[in-house]
C-alpha positions as a Markdown table, in Angstrom:
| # | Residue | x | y | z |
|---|---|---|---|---|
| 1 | Unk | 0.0 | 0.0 | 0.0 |
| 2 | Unk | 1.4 | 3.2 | -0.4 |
| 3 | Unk | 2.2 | 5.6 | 2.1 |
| 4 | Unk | -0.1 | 8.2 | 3.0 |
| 5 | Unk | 0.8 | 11.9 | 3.1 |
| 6 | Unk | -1.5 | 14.5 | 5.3 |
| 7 | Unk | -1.7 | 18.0 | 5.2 |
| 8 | Unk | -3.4 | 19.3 | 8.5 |
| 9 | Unk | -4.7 | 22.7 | 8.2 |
| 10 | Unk | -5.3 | 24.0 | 11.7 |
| 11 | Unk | -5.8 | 28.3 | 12.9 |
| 12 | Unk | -2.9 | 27.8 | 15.4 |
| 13 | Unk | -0.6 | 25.6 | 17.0 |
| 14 | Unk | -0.3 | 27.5 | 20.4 |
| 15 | Unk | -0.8 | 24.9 | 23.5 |
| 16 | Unk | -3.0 | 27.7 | 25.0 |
| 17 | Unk | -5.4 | 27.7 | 22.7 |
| 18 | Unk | -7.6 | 24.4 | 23.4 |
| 19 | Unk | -7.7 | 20.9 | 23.0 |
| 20 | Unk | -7.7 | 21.2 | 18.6 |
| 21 | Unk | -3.9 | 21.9 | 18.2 |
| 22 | Unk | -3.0 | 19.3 | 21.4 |
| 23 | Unk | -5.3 | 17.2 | 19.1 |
| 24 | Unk | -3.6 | 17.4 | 15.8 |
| 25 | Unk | 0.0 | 16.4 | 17.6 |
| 26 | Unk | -1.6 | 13.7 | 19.4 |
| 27 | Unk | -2.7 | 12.1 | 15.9 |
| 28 | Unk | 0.4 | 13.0 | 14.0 |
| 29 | Unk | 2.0 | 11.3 | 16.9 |
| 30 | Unk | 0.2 | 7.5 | 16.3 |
| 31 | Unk | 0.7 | 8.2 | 12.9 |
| 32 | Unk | 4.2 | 8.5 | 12.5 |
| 33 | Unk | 4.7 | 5.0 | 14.1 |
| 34 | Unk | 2.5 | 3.5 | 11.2 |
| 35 | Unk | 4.7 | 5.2 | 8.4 |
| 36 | Unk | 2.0 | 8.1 | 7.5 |
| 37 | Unk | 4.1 | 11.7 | 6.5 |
| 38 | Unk | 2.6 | 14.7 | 8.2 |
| 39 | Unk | 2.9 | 18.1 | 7.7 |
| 40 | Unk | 1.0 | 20.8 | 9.0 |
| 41 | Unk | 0.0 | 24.5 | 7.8 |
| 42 | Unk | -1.1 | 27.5 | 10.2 |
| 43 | Unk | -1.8 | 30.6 | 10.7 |
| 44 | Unk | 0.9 | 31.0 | 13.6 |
| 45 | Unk | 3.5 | 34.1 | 13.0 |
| 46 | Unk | 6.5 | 31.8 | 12.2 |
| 47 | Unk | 8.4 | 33.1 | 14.7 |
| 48 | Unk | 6.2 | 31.4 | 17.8 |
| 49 | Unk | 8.4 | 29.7 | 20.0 |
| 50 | Unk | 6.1 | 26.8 | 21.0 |
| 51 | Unk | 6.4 | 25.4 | 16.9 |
| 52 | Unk | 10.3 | 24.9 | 18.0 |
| 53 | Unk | 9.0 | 22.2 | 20.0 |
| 54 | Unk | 7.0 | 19.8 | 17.1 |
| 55 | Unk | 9.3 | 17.6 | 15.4 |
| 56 | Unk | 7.2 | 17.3 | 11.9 |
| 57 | Unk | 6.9 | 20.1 | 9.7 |
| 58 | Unk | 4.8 | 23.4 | 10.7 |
| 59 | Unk | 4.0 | 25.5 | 7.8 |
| 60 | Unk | 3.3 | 28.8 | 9.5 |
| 61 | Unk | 1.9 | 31.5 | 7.1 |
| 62 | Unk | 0.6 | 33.9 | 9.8 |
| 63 | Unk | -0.1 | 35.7 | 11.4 |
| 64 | Unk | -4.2 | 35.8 | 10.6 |
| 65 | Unk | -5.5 | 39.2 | 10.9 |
| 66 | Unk | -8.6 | 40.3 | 12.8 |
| 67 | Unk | -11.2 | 37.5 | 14.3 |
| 68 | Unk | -11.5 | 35.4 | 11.6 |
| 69 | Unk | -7.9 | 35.1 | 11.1 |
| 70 | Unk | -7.8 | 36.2 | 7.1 |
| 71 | Unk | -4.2 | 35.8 | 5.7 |
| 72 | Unk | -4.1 | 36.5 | 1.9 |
| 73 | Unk | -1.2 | 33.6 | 1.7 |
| 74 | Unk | -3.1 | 30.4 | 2.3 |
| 75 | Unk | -5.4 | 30.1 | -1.0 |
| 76 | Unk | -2.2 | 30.4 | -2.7 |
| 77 | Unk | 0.3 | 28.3 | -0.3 |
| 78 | Unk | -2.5 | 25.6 | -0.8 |
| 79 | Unk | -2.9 | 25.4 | -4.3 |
| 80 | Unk | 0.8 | 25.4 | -4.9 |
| 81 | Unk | 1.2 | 22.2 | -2.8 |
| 82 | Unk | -1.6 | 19.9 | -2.4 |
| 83 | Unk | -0.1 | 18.3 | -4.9 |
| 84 | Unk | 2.7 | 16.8 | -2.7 |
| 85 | Unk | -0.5 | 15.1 | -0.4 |
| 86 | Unk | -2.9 | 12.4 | -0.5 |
| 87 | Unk | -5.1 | 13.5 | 2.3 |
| 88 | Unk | -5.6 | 17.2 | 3.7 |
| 89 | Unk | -8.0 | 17.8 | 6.8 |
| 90 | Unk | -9.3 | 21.0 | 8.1 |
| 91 | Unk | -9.4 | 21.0 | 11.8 |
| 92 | Unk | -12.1 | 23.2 | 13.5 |
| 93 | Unk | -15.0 | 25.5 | 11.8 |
| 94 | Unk | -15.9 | 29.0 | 11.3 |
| 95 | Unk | -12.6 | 30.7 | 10.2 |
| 96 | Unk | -11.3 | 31.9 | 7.4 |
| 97 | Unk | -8.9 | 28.4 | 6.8 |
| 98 | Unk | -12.1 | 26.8 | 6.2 |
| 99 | Unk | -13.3 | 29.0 | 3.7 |
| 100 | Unk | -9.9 | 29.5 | 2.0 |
| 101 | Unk | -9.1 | 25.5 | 1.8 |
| 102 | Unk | -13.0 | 25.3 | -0.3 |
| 103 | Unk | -11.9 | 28.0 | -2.6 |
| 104 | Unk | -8.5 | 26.7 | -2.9 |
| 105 | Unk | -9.5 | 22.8 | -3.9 |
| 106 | Unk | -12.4 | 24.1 | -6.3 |
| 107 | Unk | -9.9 | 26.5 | -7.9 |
| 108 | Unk | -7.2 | 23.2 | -8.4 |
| 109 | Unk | -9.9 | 21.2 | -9.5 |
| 110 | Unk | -10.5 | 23.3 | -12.6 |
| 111 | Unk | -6.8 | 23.7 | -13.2 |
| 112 | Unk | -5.7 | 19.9 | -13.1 |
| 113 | Unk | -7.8 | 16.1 | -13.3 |
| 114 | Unk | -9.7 | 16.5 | -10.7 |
| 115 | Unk | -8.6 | 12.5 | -9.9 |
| 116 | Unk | -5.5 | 13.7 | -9.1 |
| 117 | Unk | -6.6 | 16.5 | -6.2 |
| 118 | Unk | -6.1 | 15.6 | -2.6 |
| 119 | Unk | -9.1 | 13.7 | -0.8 |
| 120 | Unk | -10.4 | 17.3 | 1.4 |
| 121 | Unk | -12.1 | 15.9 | 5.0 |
| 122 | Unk | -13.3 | 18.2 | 7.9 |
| 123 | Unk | -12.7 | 17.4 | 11.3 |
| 124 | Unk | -14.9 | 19.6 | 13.8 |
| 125 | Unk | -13.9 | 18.9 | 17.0 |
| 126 | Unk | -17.3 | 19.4 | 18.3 |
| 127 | Unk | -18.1 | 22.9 | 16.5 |
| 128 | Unk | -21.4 | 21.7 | 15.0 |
| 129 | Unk | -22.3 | 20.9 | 18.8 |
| 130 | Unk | -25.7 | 22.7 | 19.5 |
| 131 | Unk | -24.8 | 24.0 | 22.6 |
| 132 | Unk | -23.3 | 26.7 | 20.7 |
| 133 | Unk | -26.5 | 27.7 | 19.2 |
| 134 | Unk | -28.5 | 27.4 | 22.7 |
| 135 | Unk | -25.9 | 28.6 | 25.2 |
| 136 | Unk | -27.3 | 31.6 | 26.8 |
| 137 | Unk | -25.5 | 34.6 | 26.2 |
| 138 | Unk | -24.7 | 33.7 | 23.0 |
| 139 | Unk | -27.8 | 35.0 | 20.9 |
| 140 | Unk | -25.7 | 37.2 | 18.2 |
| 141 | Unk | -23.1 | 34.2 | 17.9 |
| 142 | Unk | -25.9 | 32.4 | 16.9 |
| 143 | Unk | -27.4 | 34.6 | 14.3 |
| 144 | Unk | -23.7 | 35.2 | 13.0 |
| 145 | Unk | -23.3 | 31.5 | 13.0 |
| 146 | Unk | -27.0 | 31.0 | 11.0 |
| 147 | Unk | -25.7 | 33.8 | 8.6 |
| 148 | Unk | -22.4 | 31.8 | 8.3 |
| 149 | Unk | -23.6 | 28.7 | 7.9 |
| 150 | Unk | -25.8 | 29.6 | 4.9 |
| 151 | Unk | -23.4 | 31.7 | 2.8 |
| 152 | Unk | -20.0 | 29.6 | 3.6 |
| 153 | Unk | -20.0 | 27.0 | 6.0 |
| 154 | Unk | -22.4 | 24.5 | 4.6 |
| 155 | Unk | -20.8 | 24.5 | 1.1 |
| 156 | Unk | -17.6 | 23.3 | 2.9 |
| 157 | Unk | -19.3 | 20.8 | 4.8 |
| 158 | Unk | -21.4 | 19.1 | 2.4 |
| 159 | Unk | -19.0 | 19.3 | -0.7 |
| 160 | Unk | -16.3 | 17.9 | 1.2 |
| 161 | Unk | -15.3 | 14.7 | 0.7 |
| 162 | Unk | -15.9 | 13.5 | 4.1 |
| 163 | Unk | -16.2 | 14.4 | 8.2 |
| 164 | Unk | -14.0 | 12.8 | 10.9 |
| 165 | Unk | -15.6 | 12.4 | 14.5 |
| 166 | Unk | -13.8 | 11.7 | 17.7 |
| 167 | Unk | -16.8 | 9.7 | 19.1 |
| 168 | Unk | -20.1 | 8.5 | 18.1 |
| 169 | Unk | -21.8 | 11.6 | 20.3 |
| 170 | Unk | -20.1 | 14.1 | 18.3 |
| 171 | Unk | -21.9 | 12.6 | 15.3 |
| 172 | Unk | -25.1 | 12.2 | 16.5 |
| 173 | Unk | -25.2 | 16.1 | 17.9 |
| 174 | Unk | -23.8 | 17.5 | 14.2 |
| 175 | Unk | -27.0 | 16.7 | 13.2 |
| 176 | Unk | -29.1 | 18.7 | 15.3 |
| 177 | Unk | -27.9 | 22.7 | 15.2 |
| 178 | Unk | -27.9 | 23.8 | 10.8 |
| 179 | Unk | -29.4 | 22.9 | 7.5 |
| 180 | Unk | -29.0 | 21.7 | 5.3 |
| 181 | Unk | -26.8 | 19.1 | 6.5 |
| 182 | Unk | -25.5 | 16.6 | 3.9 |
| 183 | Unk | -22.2 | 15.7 | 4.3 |
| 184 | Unk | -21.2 | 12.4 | 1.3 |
| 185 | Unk | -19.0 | 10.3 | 4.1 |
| 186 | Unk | -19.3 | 10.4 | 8.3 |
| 187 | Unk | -16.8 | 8.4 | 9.7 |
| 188 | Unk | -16.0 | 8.1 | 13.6 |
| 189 | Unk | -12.2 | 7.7 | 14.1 |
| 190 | Unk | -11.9 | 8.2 | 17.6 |
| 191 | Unk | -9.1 | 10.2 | 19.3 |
| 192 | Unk | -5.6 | 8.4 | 20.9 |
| 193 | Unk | -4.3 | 10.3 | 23.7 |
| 194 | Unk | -0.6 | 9.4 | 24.3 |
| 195 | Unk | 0.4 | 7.2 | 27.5 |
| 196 | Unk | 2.0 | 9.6 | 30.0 |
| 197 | Unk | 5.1 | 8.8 | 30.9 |
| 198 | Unk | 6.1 | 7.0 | 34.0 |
| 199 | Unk | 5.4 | 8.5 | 37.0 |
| 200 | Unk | 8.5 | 9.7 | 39.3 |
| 201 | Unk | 9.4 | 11.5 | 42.6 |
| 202 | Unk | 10.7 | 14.5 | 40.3 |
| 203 | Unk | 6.7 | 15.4 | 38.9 |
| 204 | Unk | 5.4 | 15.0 | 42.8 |
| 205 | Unk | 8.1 | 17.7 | 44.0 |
| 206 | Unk | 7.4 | 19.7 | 40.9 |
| 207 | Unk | 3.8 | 19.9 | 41.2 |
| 208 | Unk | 4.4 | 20.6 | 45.1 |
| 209 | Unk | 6.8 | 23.4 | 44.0 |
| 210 | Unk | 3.3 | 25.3 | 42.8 |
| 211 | Unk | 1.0 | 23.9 | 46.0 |
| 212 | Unk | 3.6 | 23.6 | 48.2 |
| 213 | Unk | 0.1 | 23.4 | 51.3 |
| 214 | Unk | -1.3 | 19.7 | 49.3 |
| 215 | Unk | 2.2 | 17.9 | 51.0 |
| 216 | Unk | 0.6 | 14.6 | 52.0 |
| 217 | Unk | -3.2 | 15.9 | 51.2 |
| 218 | Unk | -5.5 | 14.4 | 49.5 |
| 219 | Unk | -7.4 | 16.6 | 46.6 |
| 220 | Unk | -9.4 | 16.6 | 43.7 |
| 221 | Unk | -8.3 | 17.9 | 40.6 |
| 222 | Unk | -9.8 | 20.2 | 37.9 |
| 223 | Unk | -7.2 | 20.5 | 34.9 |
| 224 | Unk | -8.4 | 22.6 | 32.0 |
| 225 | Unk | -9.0 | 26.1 | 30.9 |
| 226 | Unk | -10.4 | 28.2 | 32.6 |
| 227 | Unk | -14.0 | 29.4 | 31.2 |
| 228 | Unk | -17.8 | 29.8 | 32.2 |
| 229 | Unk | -18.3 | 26.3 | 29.2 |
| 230 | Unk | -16.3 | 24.0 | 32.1 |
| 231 | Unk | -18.9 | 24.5 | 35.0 |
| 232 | Unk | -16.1 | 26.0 | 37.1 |
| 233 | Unk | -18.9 | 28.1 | 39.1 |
| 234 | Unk | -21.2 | 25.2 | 39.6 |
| 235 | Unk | -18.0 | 22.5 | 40.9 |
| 236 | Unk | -16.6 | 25.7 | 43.5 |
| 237 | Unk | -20.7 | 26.2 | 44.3 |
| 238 | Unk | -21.4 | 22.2 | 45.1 |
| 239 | Unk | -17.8 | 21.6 | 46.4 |
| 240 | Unk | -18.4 | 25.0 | 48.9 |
| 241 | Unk | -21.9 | 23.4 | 49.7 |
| 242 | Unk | -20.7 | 20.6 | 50.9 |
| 243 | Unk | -17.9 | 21.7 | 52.9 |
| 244 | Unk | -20.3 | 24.0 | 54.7 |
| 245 | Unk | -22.8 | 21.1 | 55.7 |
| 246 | Unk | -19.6 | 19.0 | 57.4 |
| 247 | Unk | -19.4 | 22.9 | 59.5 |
| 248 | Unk | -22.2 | 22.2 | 61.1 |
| 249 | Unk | -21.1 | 18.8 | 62.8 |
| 250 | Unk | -20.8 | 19.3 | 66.3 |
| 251 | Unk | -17.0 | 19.3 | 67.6 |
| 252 | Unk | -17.3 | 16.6 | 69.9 |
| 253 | Unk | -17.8 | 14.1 | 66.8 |
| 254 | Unk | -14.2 | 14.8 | 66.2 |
| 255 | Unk | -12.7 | 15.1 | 69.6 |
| 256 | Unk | -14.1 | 16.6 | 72.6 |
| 257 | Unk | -10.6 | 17.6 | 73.6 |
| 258 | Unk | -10.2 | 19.9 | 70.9 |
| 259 | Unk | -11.0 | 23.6 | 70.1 |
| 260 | Unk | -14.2 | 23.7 | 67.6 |
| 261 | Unk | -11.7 | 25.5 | 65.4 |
| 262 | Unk | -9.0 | 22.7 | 65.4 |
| 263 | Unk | -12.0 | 20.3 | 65.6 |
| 264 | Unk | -13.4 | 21.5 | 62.2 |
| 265 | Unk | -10.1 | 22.1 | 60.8 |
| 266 | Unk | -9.7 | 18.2 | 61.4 |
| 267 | Unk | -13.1 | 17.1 | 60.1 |
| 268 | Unk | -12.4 | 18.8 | 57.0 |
| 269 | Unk | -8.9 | 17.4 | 56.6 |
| 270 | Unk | -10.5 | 13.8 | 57.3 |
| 271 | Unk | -13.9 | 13.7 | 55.0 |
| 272 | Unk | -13.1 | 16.7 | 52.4 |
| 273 | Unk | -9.8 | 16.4 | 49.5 |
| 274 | Unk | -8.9 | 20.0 | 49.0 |
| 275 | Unk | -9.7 | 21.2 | 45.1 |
| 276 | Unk | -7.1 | 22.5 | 42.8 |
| 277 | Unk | -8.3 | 24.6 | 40.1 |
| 278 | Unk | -5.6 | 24.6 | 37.6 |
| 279 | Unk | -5.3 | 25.7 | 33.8 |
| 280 | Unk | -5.3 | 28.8 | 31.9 |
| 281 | Unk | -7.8 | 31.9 | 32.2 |
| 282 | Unk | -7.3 | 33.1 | 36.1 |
| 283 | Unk | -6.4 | 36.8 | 34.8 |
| 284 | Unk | -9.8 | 36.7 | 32.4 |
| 285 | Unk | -13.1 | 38.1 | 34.0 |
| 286 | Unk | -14.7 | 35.1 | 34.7 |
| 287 | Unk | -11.3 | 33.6 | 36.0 |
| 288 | Unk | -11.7 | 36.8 | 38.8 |
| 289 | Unk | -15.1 | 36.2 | 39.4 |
| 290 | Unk | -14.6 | 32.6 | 40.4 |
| 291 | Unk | -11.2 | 33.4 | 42.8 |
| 292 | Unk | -13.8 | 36.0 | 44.3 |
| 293 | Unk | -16.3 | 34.1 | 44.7 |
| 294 | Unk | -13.6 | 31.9 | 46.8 |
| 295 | Unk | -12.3 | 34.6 | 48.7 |
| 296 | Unk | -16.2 | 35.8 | 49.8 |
| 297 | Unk | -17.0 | 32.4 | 52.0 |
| 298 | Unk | -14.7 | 32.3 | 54.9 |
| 299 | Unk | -12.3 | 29.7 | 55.2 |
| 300 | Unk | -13.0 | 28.3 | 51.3 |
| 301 | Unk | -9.5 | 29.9 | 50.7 |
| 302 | Unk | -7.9 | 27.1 | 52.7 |
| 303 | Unk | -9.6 | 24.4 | 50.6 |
| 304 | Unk | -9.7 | 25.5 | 47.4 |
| 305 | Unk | -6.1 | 26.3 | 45.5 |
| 306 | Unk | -5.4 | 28.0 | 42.0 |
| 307 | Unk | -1.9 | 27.3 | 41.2 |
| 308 | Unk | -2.4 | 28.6 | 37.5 |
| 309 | Unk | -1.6 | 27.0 | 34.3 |
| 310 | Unk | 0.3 | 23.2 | 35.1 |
| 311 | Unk | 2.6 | 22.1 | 32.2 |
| 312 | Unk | 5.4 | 19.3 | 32.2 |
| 313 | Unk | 6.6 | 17.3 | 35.3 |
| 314 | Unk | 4.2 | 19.4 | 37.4 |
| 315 | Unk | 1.0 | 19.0 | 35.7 |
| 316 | Unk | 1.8 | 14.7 | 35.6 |
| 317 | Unk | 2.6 | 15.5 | 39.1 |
| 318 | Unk | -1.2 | 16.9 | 39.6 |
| 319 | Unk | -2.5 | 14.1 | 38.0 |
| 320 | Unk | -0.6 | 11.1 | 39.5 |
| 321 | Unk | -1.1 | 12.7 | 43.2 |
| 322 | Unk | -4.6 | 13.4 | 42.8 |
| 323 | Unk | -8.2 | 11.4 | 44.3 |
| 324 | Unk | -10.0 | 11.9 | 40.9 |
| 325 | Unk | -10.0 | 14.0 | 38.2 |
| 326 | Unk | -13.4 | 16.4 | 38.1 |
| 327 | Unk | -14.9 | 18.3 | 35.2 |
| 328 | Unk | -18.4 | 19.8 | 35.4 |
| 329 | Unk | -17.9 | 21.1 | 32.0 |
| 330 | Unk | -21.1 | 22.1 | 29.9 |
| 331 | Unk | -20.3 | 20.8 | 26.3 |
| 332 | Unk | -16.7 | 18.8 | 25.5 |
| 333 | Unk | -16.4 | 17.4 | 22.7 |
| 334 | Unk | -14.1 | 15.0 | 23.6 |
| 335 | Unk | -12.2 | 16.0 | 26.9 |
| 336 | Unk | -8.0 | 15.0 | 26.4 |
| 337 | Unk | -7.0 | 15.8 | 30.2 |
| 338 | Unk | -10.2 | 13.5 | 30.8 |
| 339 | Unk | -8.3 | 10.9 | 28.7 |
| 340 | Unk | -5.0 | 12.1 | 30.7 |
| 341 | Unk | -6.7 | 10.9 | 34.0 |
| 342 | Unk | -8.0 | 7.7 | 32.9 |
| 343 | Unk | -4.5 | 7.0 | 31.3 |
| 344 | Unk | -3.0 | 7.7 | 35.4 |
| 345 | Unk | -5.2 | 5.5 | 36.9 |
| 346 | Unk | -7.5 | 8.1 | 38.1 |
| 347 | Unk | -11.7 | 7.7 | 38.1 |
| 348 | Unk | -13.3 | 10.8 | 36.3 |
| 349 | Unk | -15.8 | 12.7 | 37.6 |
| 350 | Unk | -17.5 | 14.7 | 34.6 |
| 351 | Unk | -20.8 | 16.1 | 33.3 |
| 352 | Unk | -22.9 | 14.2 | 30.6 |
| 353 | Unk | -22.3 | 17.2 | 28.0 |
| 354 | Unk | -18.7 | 15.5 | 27.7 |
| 355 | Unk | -19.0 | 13.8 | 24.5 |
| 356 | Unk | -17.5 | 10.3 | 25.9 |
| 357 | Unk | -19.0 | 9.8 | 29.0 |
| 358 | Unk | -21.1 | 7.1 | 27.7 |
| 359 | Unk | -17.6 | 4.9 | 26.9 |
| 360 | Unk | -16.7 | 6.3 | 30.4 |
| 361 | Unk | -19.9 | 5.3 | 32.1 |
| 362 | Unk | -19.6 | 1.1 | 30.3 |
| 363 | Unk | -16.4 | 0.8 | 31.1 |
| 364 | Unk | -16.7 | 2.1 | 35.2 |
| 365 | Unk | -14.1 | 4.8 | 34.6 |
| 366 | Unk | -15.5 | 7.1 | 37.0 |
| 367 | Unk | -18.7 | 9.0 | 37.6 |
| 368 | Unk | -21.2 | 11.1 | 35.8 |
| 369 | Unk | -23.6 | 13.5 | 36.2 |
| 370 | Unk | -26.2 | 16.4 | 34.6 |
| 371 | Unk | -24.0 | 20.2 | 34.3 |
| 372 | Unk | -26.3 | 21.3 | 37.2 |
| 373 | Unk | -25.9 | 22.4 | 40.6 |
| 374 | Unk | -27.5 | 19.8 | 42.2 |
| 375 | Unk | -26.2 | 17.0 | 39.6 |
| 376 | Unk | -22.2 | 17.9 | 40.6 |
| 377 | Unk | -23.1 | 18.4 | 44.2 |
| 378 | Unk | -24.5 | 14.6 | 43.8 |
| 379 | Unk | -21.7 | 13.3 | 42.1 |
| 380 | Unk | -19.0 | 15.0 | 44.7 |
| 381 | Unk | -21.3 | 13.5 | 47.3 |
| 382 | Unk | -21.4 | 9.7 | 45.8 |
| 383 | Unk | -17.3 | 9.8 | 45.1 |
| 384 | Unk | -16.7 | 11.0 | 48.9 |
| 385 | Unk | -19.3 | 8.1 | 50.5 |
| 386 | Unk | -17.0 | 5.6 | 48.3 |
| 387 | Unk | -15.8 | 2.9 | 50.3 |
| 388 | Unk | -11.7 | 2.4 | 50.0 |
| 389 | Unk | -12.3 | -0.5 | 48.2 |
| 390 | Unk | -14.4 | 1.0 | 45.3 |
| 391 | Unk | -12.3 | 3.3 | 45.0 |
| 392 | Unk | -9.3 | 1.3 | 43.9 |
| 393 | Unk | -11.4 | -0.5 | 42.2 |
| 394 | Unk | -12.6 | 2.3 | 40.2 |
| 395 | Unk | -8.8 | 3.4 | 39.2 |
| 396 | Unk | -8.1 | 0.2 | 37.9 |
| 397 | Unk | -11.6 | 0.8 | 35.6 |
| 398 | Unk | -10.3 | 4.1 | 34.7 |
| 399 | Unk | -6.9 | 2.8 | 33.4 |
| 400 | Unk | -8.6 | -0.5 | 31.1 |
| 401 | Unk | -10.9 | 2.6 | 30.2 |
| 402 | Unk | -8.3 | 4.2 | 29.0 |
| 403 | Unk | -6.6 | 1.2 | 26.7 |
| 404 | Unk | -9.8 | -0.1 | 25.9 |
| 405 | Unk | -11.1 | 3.5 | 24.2 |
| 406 | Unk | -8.5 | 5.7 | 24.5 |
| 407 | Unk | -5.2 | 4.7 | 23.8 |
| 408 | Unk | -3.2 | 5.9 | 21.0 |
| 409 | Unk | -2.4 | 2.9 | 18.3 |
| 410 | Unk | -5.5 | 1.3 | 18.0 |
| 411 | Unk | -7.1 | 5.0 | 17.1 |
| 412 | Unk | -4.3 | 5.6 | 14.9 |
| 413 | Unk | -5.0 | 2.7 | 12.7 |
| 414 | Unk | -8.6 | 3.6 | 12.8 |
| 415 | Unk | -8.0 | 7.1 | 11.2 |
| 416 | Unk | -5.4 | 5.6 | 8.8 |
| 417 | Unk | -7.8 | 2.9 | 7.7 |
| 418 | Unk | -10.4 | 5.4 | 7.2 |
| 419 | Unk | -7.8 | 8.1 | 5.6 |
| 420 | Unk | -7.4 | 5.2 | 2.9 |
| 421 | Unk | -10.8 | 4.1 | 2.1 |
């Protein structure tokens, strides 16, 4: 068979913004070991340090302009090499690589045998999700996106020659938000998340380093960016809830011995894990509102920690050292740090509006719950009543979770089987 070459066409490659870029290395990653060239084009400045870091090539033609990121080089950077590729997918929606990868293959098309232009597929990464269109707050988006849709977006969509899903969720939502809605091929090709590496002392002290207070505690950990789609309000309102019902135990359930300050601080310590907030987004508006919304309920300060952004030894050192791993979050498509925990052996606690939770849920990976007050209070509440026992059990479900749905080669040879059908 012959080998398979990939152009990725992707906004930007910066770690910062979002699980799409993280995606693309991830699948250029599993697809290097099975002999498939990769090469990507962006619309990075070319002088970004982070693209120092991928070891395949980065075509960065950037940087886009304004909110749709126009650069007047891509059409013609495209047409003068998809030649050189067998396959070229578009990763993510609604900017202007979208519309300039449709103009650019029609334009080839018309130039050359059209049997001899690249096979064009779209990957959304959960952009055709309805939420989008029924999130409050977001009625103009949604006209925008209506207005969009009709004059660009659906052309791309349904004259492409096919779209790639991470899960069967994904495809089953597309559906739902536009019309019409035709595409010729839908093909669910799952996503491999890399095995973390081996867990050592080094990632424990690094991670300590930034909550140098979590020495020998136990904790909960929330691991993404930080935005009003991940539930961060609701999981700070349940968690706060519920440390304020173990207040009102009486001291001498604790010791009689003790002060009822001491007495409470050791009630927490026993039946609450502290929660660490970590990821991007503190300085933005929400990111103050929830670090106020901390600071306003005496003594949620102490049990709540926001050490910022986690990256290298100390963000494996959150994960390996943490109870579970707890997202709230109100639409994922897929959820990579989710993946990251399962692959560490640690249950997930998540909302349903995470794409995989129903692989999650039938393979006992962790626990799940609606994006509401009440359901995340609920789910915090059914973790902490765990017996020991289930717990373990649990972490060795969320690690054959993991290899059973999650882990990198067997998605790899899923997307390069469907790449050459």
């Amino acid at each position: 068979m012959k080998e398979l070459k990939i152009l990725h066409v992707i906004n930007d490659m910066n770690p910062k913004s979002g699980g799409v870029c993280q995606a693309v290395r991830t699948m250029i990653s599993g697809l290097k070991d099975l002999k498939v060239e990769n090469e990507v084009v962006s619309l990075d400045a070319p002088d970004v340090l982070y693209l120092k870091q991928d070891s395949f090539p980065v075509h960065a033609i950037g940087p886009g302009k304004g909110p749709w990121s126009y650069s007047s080089e891509l059409i013609p950077w495209l047409e003068q090499n998809f030649s050189r590729f067998d396959v070229v997918i578009l990763h993510g929606l609604w900017l202007y690589n979208g519309f300039a990868l449709h103009k650019a293959i029609r334009q080839y098309k018309k130039k050359i045998n059209k049997s001899k232009a690249p096979k064009i597929l779209v990957m959304p990464h959960g952009m055709l999700d309805p939420y989008f269109q029924e999130a409050s707050g977001r009625k103009l988006k949604k006209i925008r996106n209506w207005i969009y849709w009709k004059l660009i977006e659906s052309r791309l969509i349904n004259k492409s020659d096919g779209l790639l899903f991470t899960c069967e969720e994904e495809r089953r939502l597309a559906h739902k938000p536009f019309n019409p809605y035709k595409p010729k091929k839908e093909l669910v090709i799952g996503l491999g998340v890399e095995k973390p590496p081996v867990f050592t002392k080094a990632m424990q002290e690094a991670f300590l380093e930034k909550c140098p207070e979590l020495r020998n505690q136990p904790y909960l950990l929330f691991l993404s960016r930080i935005h009003e789609k991940k539930g961060v309000d609701i999981l700070i309102k349940a968690y706060a809830e519920i440390r304020n019902g173990l207040t009102k135990i009486p001291p001498p359930i604790v010791g009689a011995s003790l002060s009822q300050e001491e007495s409470l601080s050791q009630l927490l310590e026993i039946f609450l894990p502290k929660l660490v907030i970590a990821g991007p987004g503190l300085e933005s508006s929400y990111g103050a509102s929830i670090q106020e919304m901390v600071k306003m309920q005496e003594g949620l300060e102490k049990s709540i920690i926001f050490p910022g952004m986690l990256s290298g030894d100390a963000k494996w050192g959150a994960f390996y050292n943490c109870d579970a791993f707890v997202l709230p979050s109100h639409q994922e498509n897929f959820g990579i740090a989710v993946v990251e925990a399962l692959a560490c052996s640690k249950p997930v606690l998540i909302s349903n509006q995470i794409n995989i939770w129903r692989e999650i849920t039938e393979a006992g990976g962790g626990l799940v719950a609606d994006d509401t007050l009440t359901g995340v209070k609920g789910m915090l509440q059914n973790w902490f009543s765990l017996p020991t026992e289930e717990k373990s059990c649990m972490a060795d479900q969320a690690l054959a979770t993991y290899n059973q749905y999650f882990a990198i080669n067997p998605a790899a040879k899923k997307l390069k089987e469907a790449l050459a059908s």
